[in-house]
C-alpha positions in Angstrom: 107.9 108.1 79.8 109.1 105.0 82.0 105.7 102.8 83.7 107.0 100.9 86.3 103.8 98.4 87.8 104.5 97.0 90.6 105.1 93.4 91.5 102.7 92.1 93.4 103.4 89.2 96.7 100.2 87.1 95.5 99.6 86.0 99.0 99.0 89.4 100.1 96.9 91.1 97.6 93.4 90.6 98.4 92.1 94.4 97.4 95.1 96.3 97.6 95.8 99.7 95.1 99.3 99.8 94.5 100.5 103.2 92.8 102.3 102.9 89.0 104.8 104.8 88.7 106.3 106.9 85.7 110.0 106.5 86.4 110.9 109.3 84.3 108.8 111.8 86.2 108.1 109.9 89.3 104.3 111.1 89.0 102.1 108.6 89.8 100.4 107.5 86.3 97.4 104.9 87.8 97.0 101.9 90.3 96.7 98.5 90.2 94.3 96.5 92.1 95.0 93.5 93.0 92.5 91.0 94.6 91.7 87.1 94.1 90.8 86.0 90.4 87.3 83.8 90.6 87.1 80.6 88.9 84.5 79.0 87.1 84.4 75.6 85.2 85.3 76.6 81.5 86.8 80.2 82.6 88.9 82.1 85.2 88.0 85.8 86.0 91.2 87.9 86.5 92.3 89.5 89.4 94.2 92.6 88.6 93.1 95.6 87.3 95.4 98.5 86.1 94.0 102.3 85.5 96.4 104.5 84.0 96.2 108.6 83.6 92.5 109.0 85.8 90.9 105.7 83.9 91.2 106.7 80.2 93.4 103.3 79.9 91.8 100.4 82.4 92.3 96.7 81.3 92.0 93.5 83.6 94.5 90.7 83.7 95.2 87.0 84.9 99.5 87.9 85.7 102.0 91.1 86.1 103.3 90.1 82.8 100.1 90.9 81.2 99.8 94.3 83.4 103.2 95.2 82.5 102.3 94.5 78.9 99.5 96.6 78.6 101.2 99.2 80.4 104.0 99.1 78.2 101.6 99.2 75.3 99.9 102.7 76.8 103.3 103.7 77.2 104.7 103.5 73.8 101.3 104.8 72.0 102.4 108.2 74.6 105.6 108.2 73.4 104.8 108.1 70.1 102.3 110.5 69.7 104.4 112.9 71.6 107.3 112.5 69.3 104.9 113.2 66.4 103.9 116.1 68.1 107.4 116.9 68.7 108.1 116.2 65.0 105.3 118.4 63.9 106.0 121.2 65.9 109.7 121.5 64.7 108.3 121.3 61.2 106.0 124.0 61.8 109.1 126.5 63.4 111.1 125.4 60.2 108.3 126.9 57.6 107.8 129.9 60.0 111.2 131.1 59.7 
């Protein structure tokens, strides 16, 4: 599994859903809203929100950085559990024969 997120044109992203893309499938995994971040005196309120696989991952964020982060996060737990699944599975054929 490959997430690709999208870069965003900040002058042009007032409530837009952009599709993320799994690279390696070229499924789409989730979206990314993008609209304007609010400000307030001691705190800013991001302005992009990324869902992946039907909202079971959803996280909010100030930059694409911090999208691509957390997407790249979701994407390595994945590939982890299913190389331990992978792992396991082999394991289990091995005993069987």
């Amino acid at each position: 599994m490959d997430i690709q997120v999208p870069r965003v044109d900040g002058r042009a992203r007032k409530s837009l859903v952009h599709d993320v893309i799994d690279r390696d499938s070229g499924q789409r995994v989730g979206t990314l809203e993008c609209g304007y971040g609010t400000r307030l005196p001691n705190m800013r309120q991001p302005g992009r929100t990324i869902s992946l696989f039907g909202g079971r991952h959803r996280g909010c964020f100030e930059t694409h950085a911090e999208c691509v982060a957390f997407a790249k996060g979701v994407e390595s737990v994945i590939n982890s559990d299913s190389l331990d699944h992978a792992e396991r599975a082999s394991q289990r054929s091995l005993r069987l024969s």
